[in-house]
NUSE-275741 format. One line per 3 residues: number of its first residue (from 1); for each residue x, y, z of N, C-alpha, C, O. Coordinates in nm, 2 decimals. Atoms other than C-alpha are relative to their C-alpha. Layout:
N
NUM) X Y Z X Y Z X Y Z X Y Z ~ ...
//
This chain:
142
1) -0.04 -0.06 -0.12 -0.78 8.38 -4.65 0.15 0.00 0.02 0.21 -0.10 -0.02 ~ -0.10 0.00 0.01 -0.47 8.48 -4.59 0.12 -0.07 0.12 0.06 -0.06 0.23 ~ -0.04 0.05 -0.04 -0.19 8.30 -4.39 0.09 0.09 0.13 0.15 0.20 0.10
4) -0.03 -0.09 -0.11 -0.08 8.42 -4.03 0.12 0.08 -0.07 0.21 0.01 -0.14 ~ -0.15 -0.10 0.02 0.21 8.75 -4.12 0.12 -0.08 0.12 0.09 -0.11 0.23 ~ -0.12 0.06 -0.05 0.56 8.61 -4.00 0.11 0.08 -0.04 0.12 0.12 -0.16
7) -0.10 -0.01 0.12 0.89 8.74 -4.06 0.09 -0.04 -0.01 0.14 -0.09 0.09 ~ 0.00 0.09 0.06 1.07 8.62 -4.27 0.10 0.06 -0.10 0.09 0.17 -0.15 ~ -0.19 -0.03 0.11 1.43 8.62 -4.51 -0.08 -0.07 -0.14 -0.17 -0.14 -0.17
10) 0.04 0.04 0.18 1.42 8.59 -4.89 0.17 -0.02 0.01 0.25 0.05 0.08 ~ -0.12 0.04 0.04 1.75 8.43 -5.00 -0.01 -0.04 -0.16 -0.10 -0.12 -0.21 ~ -0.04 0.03 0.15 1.89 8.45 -5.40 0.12 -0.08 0.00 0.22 -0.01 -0.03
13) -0.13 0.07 0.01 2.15 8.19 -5.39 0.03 0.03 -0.18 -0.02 0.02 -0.29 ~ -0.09 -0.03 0.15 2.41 8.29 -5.65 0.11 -0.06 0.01 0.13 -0.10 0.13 ~ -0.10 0.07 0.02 2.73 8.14 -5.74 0.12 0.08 0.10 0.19 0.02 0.18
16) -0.10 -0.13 -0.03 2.97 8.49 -5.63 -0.08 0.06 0.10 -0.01 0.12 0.18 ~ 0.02 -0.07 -0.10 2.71 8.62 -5.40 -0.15 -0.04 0.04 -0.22 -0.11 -0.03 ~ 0.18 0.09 -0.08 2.36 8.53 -5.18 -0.05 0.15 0.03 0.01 0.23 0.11
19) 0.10 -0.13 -0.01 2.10 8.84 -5.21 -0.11 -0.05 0.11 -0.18 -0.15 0.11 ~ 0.06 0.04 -0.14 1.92 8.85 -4.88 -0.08 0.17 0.01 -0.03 0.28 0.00 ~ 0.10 -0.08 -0.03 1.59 9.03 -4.83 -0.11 -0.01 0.15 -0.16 -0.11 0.20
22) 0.14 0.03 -0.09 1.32 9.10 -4.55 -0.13 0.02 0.02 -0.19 0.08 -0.06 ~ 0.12 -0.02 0.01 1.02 9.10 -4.46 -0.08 -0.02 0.16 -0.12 -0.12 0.22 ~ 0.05 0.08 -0.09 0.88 9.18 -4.17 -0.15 -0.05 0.06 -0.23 -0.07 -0.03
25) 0.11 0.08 0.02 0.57 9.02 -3.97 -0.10 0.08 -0.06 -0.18 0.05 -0.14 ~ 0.14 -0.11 -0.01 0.35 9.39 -3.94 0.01 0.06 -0.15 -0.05 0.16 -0.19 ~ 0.03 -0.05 0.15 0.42 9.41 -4.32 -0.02 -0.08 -0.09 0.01 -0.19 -0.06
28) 0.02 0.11 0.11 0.32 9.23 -4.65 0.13 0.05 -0.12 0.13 0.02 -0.24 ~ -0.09 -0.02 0.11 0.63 9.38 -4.82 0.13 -0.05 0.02 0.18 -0.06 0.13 ~ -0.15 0.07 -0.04 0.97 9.22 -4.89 0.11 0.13 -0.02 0.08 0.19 -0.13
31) -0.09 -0.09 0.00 1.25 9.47 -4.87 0.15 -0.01 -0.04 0.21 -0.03 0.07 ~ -0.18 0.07 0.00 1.64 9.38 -4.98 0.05 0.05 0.15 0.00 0.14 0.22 ~ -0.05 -0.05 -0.11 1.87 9.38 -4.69 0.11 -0.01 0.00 0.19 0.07 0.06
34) -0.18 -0.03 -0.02 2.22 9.28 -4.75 0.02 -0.08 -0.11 -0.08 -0.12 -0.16 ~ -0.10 0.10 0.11 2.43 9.08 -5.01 0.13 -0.04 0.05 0.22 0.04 0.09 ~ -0.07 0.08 -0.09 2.64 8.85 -4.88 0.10 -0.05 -0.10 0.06 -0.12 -0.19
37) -0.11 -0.03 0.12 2.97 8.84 -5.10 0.04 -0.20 0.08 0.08 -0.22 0.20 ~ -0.07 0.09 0.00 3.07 8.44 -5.14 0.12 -0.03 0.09 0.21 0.05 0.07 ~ -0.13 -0.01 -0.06 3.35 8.33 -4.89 0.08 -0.10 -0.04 0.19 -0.09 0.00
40) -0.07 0.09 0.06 3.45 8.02 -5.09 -0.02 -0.14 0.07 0.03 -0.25 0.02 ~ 0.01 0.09 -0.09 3.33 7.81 -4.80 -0.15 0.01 0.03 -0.19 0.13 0.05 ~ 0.12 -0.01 0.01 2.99 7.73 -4.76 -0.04 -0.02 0.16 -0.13 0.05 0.20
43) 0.05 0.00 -0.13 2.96 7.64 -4.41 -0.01 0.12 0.07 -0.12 0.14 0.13 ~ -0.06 -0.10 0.02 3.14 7.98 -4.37 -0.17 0.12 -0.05 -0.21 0.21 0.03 ~ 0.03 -0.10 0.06 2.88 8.16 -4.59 -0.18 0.00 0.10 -0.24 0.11 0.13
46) 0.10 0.05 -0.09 2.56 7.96 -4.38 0.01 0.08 0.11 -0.09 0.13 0.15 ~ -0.01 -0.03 -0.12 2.69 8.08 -4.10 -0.02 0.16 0.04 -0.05 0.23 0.13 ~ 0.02 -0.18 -0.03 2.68 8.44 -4.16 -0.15 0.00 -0.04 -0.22 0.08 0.03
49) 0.19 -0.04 0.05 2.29 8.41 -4.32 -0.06 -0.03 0.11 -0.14 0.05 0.14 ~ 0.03 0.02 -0.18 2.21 8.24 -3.93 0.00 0.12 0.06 -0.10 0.16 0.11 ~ 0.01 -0.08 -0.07 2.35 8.52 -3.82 -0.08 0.13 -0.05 -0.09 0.21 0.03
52) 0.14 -0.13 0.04 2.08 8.80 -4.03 -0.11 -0.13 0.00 -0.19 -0.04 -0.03 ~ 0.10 0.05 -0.07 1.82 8.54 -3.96 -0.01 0.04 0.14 -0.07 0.14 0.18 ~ -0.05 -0.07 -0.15 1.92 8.56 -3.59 -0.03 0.15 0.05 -0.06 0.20 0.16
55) -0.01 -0.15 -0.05 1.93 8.94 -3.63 -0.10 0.06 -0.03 -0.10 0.17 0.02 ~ 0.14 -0.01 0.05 1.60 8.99 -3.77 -0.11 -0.07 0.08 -0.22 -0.03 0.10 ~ 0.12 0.07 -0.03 1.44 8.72 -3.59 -0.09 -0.05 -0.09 -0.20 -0.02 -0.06
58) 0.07 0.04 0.09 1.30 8.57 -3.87 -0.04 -0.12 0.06 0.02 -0.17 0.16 ~ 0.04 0.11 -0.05 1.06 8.30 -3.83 -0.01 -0.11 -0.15 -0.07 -0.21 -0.12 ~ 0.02 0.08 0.08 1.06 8.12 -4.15 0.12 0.08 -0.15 0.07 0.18 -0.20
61) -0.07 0.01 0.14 1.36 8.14 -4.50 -0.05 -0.09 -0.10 -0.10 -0.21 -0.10 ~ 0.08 0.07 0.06 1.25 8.15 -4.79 0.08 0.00 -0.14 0.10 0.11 -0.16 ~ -0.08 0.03 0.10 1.47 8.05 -5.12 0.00 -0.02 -0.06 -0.05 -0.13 -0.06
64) 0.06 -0.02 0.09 1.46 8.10 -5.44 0.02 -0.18 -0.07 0.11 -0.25 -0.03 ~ 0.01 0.13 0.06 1.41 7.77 -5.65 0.01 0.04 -0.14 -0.10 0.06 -0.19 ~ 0.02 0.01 0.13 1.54 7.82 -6.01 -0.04 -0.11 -0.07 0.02 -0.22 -0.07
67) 0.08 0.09 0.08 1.30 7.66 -6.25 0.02 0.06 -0.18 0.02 0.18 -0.21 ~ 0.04 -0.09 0.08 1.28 7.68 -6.59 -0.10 0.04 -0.04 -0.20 0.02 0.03 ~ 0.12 -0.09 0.03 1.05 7.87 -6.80 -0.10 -0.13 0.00 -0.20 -0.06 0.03
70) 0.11 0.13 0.01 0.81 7.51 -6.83 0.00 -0.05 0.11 -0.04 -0.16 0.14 ~ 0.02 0.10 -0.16 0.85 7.46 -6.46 0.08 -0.10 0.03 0.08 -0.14 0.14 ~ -0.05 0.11 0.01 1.07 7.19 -6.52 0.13 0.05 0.08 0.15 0.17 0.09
73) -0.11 -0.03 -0.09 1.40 7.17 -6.27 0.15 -0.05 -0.08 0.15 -0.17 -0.10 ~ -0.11 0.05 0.04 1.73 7.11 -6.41 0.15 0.00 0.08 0.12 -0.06 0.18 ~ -0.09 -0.02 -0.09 2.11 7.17 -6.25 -0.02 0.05 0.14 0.00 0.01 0.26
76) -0.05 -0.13 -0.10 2.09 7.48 -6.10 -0.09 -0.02 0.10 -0.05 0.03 0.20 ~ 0.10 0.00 -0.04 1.75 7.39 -5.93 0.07 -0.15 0.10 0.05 -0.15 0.22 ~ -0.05 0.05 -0.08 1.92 7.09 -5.80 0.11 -0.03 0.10 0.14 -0.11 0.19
79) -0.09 -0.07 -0.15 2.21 7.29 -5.62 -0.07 0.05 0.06 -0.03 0.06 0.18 ~ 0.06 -0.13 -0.10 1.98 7.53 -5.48 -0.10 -0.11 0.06 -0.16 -0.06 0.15 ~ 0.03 0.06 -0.11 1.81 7.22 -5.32 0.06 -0.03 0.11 0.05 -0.03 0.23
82) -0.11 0.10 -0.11 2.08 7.05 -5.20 0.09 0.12 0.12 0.15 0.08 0.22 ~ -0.05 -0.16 -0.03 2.21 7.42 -5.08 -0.09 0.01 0.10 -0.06 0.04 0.22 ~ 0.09 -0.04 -0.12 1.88 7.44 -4.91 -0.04 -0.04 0.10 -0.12 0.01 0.17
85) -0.04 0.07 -0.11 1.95 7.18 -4.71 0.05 -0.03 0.05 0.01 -0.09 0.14 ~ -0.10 -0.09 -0.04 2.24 7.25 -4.63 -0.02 0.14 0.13 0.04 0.16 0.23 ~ 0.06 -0.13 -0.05 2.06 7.57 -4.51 -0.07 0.00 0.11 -0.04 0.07 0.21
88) 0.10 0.04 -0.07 1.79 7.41 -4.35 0.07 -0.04 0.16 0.03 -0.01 0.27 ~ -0.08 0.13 -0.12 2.03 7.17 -4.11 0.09 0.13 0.10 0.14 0.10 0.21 ~ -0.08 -0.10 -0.05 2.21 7.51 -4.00 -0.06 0.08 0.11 -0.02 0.14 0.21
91) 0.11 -0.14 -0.06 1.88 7.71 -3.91 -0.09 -0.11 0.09 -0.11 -0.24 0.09 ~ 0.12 0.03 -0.09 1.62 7.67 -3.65 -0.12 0.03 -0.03 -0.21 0.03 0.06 ~ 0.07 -0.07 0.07 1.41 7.78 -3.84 -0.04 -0.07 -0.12 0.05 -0.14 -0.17
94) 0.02 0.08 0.09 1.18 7.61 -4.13 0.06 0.10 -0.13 0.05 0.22 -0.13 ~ -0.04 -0.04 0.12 1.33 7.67 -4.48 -0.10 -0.06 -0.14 -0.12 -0.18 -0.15 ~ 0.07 0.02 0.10 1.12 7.68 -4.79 0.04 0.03 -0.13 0.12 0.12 -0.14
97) -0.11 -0.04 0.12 1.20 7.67 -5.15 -0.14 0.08 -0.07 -0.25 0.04 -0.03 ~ 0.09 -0.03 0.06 0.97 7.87 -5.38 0.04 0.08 -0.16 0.15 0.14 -0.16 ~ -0.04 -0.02 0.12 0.99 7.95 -5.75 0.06 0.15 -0.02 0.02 0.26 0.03
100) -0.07 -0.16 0.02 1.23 8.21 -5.90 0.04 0.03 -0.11 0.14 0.09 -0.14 ~ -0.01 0.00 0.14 1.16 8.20 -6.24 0.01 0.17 -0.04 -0.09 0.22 0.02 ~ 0.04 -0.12 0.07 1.19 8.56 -6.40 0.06 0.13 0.14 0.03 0.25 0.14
103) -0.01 -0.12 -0.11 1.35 8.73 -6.03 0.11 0.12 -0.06 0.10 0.24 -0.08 ~ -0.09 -0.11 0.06 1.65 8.87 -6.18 -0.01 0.09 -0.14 0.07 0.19 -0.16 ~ 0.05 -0.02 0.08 1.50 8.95 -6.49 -0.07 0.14 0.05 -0.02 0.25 0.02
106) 0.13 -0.11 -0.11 1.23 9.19 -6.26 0.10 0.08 0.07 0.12 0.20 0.04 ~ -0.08 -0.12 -0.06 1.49 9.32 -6.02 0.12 0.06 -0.11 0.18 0.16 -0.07 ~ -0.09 -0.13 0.08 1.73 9.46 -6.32 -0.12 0.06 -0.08 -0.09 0.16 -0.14
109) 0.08 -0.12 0.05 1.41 9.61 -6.46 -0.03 0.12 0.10 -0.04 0.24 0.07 ~ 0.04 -0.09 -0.13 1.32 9.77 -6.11 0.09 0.11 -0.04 0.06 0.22 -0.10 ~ -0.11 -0.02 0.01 1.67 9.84 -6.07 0.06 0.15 -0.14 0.11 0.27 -0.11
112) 0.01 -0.10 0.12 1.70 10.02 -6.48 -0.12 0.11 0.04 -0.09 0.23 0.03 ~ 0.09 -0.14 0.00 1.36 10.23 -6.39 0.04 0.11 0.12 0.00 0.22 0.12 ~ -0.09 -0.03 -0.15 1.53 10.35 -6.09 0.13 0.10 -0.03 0.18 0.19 0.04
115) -0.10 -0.09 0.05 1.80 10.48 -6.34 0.15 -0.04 0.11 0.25 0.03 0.14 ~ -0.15 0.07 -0.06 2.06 10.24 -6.12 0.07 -0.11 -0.12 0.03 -0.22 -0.15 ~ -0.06 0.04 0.07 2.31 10.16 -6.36 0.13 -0.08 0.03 0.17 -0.06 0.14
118) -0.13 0.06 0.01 2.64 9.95 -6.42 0.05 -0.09 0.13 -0.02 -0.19 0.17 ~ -0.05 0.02 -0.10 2.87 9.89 -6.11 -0.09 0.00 0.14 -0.11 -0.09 0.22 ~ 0.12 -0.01 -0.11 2.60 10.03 -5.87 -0.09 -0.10 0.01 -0.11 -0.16 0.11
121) 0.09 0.15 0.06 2.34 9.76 -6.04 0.05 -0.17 0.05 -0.03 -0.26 0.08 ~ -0.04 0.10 -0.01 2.55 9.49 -5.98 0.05 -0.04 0.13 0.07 -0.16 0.15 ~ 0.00 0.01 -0.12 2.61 9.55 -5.61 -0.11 -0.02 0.11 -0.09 -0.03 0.23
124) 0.11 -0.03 -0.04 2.27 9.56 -5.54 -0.11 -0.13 -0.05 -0.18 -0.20 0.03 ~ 0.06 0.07 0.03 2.11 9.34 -5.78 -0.08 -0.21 0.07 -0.18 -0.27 0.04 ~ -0.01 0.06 -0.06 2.12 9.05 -5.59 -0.12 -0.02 0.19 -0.20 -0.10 0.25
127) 0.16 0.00 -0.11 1.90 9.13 -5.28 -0.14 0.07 -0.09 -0.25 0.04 -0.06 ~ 0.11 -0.05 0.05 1.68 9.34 -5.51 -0.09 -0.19 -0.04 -0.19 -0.24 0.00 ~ 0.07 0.17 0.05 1.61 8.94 -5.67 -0.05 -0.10 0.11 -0.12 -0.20 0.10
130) 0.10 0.08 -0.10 1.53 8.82 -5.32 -0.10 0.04 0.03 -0.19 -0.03 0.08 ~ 0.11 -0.09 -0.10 1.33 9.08 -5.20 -0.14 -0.06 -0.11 -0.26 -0.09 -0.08 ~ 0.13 0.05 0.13 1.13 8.97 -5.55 -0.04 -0.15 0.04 -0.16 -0.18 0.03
133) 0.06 0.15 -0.04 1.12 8.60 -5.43 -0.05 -0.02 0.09 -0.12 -0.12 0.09 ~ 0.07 -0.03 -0.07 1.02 8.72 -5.10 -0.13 0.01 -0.06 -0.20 -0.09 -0.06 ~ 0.14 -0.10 -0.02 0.72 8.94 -5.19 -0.09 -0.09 -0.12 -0.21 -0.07 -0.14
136) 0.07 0.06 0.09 0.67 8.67 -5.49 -0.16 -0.12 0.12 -0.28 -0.15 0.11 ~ 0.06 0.11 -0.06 0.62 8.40 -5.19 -0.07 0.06 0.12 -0.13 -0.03 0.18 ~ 0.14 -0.05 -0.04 0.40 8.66 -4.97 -0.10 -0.02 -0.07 -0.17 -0.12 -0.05
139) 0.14 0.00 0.07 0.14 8.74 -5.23 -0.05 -0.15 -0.05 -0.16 -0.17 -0.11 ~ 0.08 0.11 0.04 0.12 8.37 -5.29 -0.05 -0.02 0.15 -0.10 0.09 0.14 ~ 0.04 -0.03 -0.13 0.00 8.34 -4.93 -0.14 0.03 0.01 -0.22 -0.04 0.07
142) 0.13 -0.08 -0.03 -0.28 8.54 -4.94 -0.11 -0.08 -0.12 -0.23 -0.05 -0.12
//
C-alpha cells in the first residue's frame, strides 16, 4: 500500500553545487528544479534551499546518501550526514537521507539520450541526480 502523496524536495549535495528537484503531492514524479551554485558558506547555501522548500511548500526533503556499491558508507556518506543535519536544524520540515548509489551515473545517461552534451550537461546535471534520488525515494514508497 502505498504511503500518503506529499510534496516534497530531492537534494544532490555536491561539493561546487546542490541539485534540487521536485515533486509534487498530486504527482508520483520527481522533476529537477534548480541548481544551487555553492556560496562558500554553508549556512548561506541552507538558507537559500529553505527558501525553494518555502516556495514549493514542501512537506518533507529528501537527500541523497552516497553509499558505496556494497552499501557500505565511507567519507562522503559521512558529510552528507552531517550536512543533513545541518539541513534538518534549518528546516521545519522532516529531512530524510535515502540512497544515491548510481544517481549521477543515471542522470548523465538520461541527460547523453537527450543528446545534452558538454557545458549544457554540466549545468544541469546536478538536479537531473536529484530528481533521480527523488523519484528513486517515491517508488520506494509504494
Amino acid at each position: 500500500m502505498p504511503g500518503p502523496m506529499m510534496r516534497a524536495i530531492g537534494v544532490d549535495l555536491g561539493s561546487v553545487r546542490i541539485g534540487v528537484a521536485f515533486a509534487p503531492a498530486d504527482a508520483a514524479v520527481a522533476v529537477p528544479y534548480e541548481v544551487l551554485e555553492r556560496s562558500g558558506t554553508r549556512a548561506r547555501d541552507h538558507e537559500a534551499l529553505a527558501g525553494m522548500v518555502a516556495e514549493v511548500a514542501a512537506e518533507v526533503v529528501v537527500i541523497g546518501l552516497p553509499t558505496s556499491l556494497d552499501g557500505s558508507e565511507g567519507p562522503s556518506a559521512a558529510a552528507a550526514r552531517a550536512e543533513a543535519g545541518e539541513i534538518a536544524a534549518a528546516l521545519d520540515v522532516p529531512v530524510v537521507l535515502h540512497d544515491e548509489r548510481y544517481t549521477t551515473v543515471t542522470a548523465e545517461r538520461i541527460l547523453a539520450d537527450q543528446g545534452v552534451r558538454g557545458p549544457a550537461r554540466r549545468k544541469v546535471v546536478d538536479k537531473v541526480a536529484a530528481a533521480v534520488i527523488l523519484q528513486s525515494w517515491l517508488d520506494a514508497r509504494d
